[in-house]
C-alpha positions as CSV (number, residue, x, y, z in Angstrom):
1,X,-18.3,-11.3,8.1
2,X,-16.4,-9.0,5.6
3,X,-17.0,-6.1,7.8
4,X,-15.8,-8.2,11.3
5,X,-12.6,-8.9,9.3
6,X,-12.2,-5.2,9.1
7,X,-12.8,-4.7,12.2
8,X,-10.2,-7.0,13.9
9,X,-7.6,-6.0,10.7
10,X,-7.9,-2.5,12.1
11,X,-7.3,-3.3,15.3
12,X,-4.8,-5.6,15.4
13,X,-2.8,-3.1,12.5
14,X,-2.9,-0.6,15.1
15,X,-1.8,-2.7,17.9
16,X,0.8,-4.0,16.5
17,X,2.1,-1.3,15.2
18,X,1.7,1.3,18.2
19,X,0.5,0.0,21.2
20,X,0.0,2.8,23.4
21,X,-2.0,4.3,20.4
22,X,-4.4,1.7,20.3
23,X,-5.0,1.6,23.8
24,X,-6.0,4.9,23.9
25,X,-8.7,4.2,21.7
26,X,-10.1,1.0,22.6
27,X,-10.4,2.9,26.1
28,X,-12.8,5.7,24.7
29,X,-14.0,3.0,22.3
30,X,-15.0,0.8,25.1
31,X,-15.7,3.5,27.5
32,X,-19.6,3.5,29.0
33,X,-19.1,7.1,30.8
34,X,-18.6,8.9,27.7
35,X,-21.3,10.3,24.8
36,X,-23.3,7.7,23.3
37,X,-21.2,7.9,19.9
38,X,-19.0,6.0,21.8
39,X,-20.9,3.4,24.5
40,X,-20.1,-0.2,23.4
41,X,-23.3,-2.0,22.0
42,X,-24.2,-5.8,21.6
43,X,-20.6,-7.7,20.7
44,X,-20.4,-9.0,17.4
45,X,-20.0,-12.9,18.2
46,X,-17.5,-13.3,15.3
47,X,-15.2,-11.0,16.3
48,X,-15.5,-10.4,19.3
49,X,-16.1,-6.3,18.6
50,X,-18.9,-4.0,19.4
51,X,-21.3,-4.1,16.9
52,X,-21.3,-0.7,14.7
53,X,-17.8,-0.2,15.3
54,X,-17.5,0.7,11.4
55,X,-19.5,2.8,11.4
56,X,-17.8,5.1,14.3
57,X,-15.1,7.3,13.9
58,X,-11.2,6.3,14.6
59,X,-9.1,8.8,17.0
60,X,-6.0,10.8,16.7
61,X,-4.0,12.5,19.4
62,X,-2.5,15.8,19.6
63,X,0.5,15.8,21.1
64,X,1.1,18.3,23.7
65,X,-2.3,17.7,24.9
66,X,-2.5,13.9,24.2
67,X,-6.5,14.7,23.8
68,X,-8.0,12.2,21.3
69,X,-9.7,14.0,18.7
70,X,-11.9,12.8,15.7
71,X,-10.5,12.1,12.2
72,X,-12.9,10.4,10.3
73,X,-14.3,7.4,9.0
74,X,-12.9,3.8,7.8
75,X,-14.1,2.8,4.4
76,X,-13.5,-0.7,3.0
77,X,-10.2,-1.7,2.0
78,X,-9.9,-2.4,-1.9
79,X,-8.6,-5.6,-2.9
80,X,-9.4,-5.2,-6.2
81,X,-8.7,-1.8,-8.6
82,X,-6.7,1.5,-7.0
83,X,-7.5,3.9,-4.8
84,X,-8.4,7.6,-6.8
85,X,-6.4,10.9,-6.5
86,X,-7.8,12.7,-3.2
87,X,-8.4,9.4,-0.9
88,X,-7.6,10.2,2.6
89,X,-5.7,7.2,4.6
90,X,-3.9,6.3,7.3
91,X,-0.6,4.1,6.2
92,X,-1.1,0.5,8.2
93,X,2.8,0.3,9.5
94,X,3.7,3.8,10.0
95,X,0.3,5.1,11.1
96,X,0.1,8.7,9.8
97,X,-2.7,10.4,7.8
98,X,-2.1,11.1,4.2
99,X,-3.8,11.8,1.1
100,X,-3.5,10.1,-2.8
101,X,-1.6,12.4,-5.1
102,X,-1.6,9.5,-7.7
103,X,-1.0,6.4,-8.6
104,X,2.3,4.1,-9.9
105,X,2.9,0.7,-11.8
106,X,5.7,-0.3,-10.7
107,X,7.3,-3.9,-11.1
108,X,7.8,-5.9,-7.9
109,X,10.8,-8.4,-8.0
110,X,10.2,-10.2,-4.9
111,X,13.2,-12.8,-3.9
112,X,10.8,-14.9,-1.5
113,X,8.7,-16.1,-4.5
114,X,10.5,-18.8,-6.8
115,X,9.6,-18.0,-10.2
116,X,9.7,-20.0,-13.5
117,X,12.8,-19.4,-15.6
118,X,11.0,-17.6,-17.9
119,X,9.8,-13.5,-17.3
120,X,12.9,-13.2,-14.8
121,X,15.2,-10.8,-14.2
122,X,19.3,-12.1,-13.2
123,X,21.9,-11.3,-10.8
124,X,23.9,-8.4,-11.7
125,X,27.5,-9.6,-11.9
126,X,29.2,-10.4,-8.8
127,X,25.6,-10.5,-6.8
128,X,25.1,-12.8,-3.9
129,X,23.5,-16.2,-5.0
130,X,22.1,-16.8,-8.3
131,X,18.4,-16.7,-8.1
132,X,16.3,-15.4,-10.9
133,X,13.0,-13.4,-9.6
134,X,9.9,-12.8,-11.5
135,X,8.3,-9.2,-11.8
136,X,5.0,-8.6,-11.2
137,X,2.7,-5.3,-11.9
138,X,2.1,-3.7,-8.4
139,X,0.5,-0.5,-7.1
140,X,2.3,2.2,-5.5
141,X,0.5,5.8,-4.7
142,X,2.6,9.3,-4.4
143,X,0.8,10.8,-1.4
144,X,1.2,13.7,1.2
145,X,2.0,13.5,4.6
146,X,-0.2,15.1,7.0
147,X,2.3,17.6,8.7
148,X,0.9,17.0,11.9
149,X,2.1,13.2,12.3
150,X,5.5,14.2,10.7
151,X,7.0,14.4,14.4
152,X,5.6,11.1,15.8
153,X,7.2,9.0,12.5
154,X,10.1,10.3,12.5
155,X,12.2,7.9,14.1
156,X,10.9,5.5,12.1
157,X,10.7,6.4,8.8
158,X,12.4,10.0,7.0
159,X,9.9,12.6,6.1
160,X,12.2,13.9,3.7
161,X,12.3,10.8,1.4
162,X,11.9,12.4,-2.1
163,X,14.8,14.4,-3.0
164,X,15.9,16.4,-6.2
165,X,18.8,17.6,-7.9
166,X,19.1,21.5,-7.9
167,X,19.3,23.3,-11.4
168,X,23.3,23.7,-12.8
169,X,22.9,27.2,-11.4
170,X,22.4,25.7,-7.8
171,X,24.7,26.3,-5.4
172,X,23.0,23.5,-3.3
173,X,23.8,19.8,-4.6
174,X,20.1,18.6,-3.6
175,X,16.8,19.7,-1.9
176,X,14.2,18.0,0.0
177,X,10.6,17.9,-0.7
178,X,9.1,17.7,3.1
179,X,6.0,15.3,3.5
180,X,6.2,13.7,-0.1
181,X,6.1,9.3,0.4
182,X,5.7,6.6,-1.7
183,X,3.0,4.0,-0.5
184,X,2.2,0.5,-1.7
185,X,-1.4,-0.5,-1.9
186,X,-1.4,-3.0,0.9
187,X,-0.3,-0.6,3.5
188,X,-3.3,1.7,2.7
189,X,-6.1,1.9,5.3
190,X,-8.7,4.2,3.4
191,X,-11.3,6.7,5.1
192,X,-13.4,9.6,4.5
193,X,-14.1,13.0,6.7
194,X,-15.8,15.7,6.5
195,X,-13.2,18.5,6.3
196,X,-12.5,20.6,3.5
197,X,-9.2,20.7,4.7
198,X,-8.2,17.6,6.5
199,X,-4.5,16.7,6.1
200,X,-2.2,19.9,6.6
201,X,0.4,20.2,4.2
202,X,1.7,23.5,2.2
203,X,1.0,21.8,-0.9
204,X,-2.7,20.4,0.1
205,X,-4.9,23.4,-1.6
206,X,-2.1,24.0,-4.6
207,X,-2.9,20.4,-5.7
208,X,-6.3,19.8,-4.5
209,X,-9.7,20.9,-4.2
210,X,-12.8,20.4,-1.9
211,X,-16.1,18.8,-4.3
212,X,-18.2,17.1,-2.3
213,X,-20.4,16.1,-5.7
214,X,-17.1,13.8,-5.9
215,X,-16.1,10.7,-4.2
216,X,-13.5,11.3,-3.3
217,X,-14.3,14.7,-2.5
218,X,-10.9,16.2,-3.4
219,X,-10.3,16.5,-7.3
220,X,-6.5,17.4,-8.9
221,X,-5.9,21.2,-9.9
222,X,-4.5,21.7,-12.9
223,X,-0.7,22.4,-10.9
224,X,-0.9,19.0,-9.4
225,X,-1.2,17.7,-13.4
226,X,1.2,19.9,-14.3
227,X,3.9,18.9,-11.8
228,X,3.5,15.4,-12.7
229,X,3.7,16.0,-16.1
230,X,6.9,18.3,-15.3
231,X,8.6,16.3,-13.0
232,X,7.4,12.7,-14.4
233,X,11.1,11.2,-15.1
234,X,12.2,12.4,-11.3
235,X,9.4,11.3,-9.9
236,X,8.6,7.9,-11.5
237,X,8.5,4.6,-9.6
238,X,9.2,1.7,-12.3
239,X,11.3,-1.3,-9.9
240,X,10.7,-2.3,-6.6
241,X,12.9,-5.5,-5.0
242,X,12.0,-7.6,-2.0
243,X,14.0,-9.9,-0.1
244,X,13.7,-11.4,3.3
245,X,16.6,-13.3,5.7
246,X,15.6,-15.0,9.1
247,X,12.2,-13.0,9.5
248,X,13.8,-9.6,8.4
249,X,12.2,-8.5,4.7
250,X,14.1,-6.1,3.1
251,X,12.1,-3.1,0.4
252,X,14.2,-1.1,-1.9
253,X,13.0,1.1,-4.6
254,X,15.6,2.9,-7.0
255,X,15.0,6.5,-8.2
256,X,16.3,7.7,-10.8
257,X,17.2,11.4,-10.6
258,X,19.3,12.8,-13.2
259,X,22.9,13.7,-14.7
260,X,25.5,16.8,-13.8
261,X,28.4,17.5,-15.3
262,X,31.9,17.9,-13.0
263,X,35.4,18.1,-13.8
264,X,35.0,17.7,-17.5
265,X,33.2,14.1,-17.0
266,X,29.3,13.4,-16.2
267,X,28.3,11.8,-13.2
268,X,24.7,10.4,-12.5
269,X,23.0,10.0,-9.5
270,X,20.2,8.1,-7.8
271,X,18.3,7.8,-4.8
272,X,16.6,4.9,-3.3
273,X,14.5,4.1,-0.4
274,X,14.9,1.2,1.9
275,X,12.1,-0.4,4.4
276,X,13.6,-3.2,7.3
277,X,10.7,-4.8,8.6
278,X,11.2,-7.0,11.1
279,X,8.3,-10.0,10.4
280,X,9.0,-11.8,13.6
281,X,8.6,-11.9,17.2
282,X,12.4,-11.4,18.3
283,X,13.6,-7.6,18.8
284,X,16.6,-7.2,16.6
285,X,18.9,-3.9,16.0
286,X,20.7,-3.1,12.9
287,X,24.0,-2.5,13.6
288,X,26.2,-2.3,10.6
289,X,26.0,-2.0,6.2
290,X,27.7,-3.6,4.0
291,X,27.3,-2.6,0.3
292,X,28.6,-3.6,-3.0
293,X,28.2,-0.8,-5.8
294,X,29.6,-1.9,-9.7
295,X,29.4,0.4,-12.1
296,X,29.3,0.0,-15.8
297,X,32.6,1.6,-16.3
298,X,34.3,-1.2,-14.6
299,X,34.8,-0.2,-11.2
300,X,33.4,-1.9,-8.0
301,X,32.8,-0.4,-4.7
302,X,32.9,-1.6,-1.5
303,X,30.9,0.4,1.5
304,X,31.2,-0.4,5.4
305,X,30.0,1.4,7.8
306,X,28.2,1.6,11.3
307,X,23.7,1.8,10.6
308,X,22.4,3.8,8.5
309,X,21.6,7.4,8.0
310,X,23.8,7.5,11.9
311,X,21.2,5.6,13.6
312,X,20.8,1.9,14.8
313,X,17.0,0.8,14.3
314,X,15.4,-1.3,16.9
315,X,13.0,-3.2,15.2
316,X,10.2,-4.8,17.7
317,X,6.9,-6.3,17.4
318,X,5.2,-3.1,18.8
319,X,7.3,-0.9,16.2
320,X,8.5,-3.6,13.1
321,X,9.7,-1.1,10.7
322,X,12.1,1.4,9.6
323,X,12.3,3.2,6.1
324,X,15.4,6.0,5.3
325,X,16.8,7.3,2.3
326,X,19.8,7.7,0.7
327,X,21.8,8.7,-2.5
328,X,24.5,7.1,-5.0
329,X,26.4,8.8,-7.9
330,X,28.2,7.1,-10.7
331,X,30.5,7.6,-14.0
332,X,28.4,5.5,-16.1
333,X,24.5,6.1,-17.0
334,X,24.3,2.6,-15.4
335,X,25.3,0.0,-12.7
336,X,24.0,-2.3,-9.8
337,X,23.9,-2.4,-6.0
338,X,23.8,-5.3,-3.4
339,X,24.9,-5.8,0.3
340,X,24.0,-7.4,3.4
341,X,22.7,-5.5,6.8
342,X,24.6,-6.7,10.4
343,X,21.7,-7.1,12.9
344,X,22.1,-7.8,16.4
345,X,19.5,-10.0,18.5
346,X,19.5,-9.7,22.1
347,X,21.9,-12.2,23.4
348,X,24.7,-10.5,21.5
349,X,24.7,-12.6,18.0
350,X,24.5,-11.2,14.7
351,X,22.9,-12.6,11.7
352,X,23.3,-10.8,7.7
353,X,20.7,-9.5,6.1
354,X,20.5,-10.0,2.4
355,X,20.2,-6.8,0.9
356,X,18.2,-7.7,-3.0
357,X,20.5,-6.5,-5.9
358,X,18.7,-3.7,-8.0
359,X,19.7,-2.2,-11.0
360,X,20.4,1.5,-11.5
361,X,19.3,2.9,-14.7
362,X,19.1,6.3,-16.5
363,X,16.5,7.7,-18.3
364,X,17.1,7.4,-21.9
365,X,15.6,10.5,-22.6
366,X,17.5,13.0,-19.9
367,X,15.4,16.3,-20.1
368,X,16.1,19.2,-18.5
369,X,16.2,19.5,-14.9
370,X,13.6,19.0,-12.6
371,X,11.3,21.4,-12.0
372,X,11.0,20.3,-8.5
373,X,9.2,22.4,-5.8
374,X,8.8,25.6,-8.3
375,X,5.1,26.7,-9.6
C-alpha cells in the first residue's frame, strides 16, 4: 500500500505540475510496442498503476530532440530523518534534477497555523494584523541544480537565487552563484542512478565524489567542507515565514549577507527569496507589489510597483508556482519588511495578497567577506 501511494504521489506531482511532461511518460510507460522494461504488467488494484512501476526508471527529455531518456530510479520518500549530502532528487513543484549539498534548521513561522501565545514571535511595528505565529524546526537542503534543466525552469523560478556581496575591492556590487537553490524537505522526490556523474554542474566533482561502497554514492570533498565552513554566515538559512490569502500561499526566506561602508556611514544588505503558489484551481496573475520596509533608524519605506523582478506570473494548476529573488539595503544592522501582492483573476478583479512580515537581522559576529565562488 505504501509503495501504491508512491506511485500515484509521483504521478499526480508530475501532472500537476507539468502536464505535457507527464504525458510523455505515461505514454512510454504505458506503451506495449516498446522494450519490455517498459510493457505495462498486471494493474495494481489499489491504485490503479502497473504493477512494478517502482521499480522502473522515470524519464527526462532533452530538449532540442524532445527524446525521453533514462534518469534513474525513485527511492522512498523520507518522512522521518533528512536526506544525506550526495542524494540525487528531482524537486516535486519545479521538476528539475539536483543533488544534496547539505542540510539546514531553519525555523518555520507559518501564519496559517494559530499558535498558543506562548513560543511566538509578534508583528514588527506597523505590520498588517496582529497575529502571533509559532516557530517550528524545519528542514531545508542547499543543493545543485542540474545545468541541464536550468532552461526549462526558468520562467518559473530564478536560477540565480543565491547571491553575494563582492570583496571592498570589487568593482561589481554583487555576483551570482548559477545553479545554487534552497529546498525544503517536502518538495524532495529522492532517487538513485547509476552515473558517476549524473547532474551537470561546474561545481559537481569540486564538491563531490563517486563511492559506490556509500549510500549515497557521492561523499563531500574536503572543498565542499571548506566552503561551508567559509561562507557559513552568507550562506545560512535560520527563518522561514508562510502566509496564505484566498488559495495563494506566500514563502519568504531572509538572507542575511553582510555590511559595506559608503559615504562615511555603513549600510547592510539582505537578500530574500519569495515562492507564490497558487493552491487552488483558479488561474490568477500577479500584477502589482506593494511593500512596507522600517528600519531601525526610524525611517519607513514605502515600495509600489508593477510584478516583480519585470514579470507578471501566471499561476495555474498545470504550473502553481513562481520563486524570484531580490535584495534590500539599510542604515541600521536591523529592520522589518511586509506588503501585500495585487493579483488579477480572470474576469478582471483583483484580490491582495498578504505578504508575512519577516525580520531582517545582522549577524552579530560580521566576519570578513565572503569567500563566495573562490577555491
Amino acid at each position: 500500500m505504501a509503495a501504491c501511494a508512491l506511485r500515484r504521489g509521483l504521478l499526480s506531482t508530475v501532472s500537476k505540475y507539468n502536464k505535457k511532461h507527464a504525458h510523455r511518460i505515461l505514454s512510454v510507460v504505458d506503451s506495449s510496442s516498446g522494450s519490455e522494461l517498459f510493457r505495462p504488467r498486471v494493474q495494481c488494484r489499489a491504485c490503479g498503476l502497473p504493477g512494478g512501476f517502482q521499480q522502473r526508471r522515470f524519464m527526462s527529455s532533452r530538449p532540442e530532440g524532445k527524446i525521453l531518456e533514462t534518469v534513474g530510479m525513485f527511492e522512498a520518500v523520507k518522512q522521518h530523518g533528512k536526506y544525506e549530502t550526495g542524494q540525487l532528487f528531482l524537486h516535486s513543484v519545479f521538476g528539475y534534477r539536483g543533488i544534496v549539498l547539505f542540510p539546514w534548521h531553519a525555523r518555520l513561522y507559518d501564519r496559517d497555523i494559530t499558535p498558543p501565545m506562548s513560543e511566538s514571535k509578534p508583528d514588527p511595528p506597523g505590520a498588517h494584523g496582529s497575529k502571533e505565529v509559532k516557530g517550528k524546526t524545519h528542514t531545508y537542503y542547499q543543493v545543485l541544480i542540474d545545468t541541464r534543466d536550468c532552461p526549462h525552469i526558468s520562467q518559473r523560478s530564478q536560477t540565480e537565487a543565491v547571491t553575494f556581496l563582492a570583496n571592498h575591492d570589487d568593482s561589481r556590487a554583487l555576483y551570482a552563484i548559477p545553479g545554487l537553490d534552497y529546498v525544503s524537505h517536502e518538495d524532495i522526490l529522492p532517487y538513485n542512478s547509476t552515473e558517476q556523474i549524473p547532474i551537470q554542474h561546474e561545481l559537481f566533482e569540486r564538491f563531490l565524489m563517486f563511492n559506490p561502497a556509500k549510500a549515497p554514492p557521492f561523499t563531500p570533498r574536503d572543498t565542499l567542507k571548506a566552503w561551508q565552513e567559509k561562507n557559513h554566515p552568507w550562506l545560512e538559512l535560520s527563518d522561514v515565514h508562510r502566509e496564505t490569502t484566498e488559495n495563494i500561499r506566500v514563502t519568504v526566506i531572509p538572507f542575511y549577507m553582510g555590511m559595506r561602508e559608503a559615504q562615511n556611514s555603513h549600510v547592510y544588505w539582505w537578500r530574500y527569496c519569495i515562492r507564490l503558489e497558487n493552491m487552488g484551481a483558479e488561474v490568477v496573475q500577479l500584477r502589482e507589489r506593494h511593500w512596507r520596509i522600517f528600519s531601525l533608524s526610524g525611517t519607513l519605506e514605502t515600495v509600489r510597483g508593477r510584478g516583480v523582478v519585470g514579470r507578471e506570473p501566471v499561476l495555474s494548476k498545470e504550473q502553481p508556482a513562481f520563486q524570484y529573488s531580490s535584495h534590500v539595503s539599510l542604515q541600521a544592522p536591523s529592520g522589518h519588511m511586509w506588503g501585500t501582492f495585487r493579483i488579477e483573476r480572470t474576469d478582471g478583479s483583483h484580490f491582495d495578497v498578504r505578504i508575512p512580515p519577516f525580520s531582517l537581522e545582522s549577524n552579530k559576529d560580521d566576519k570578513a567577506p565572503p569567500a563566495g565562488y573562490t577555491f
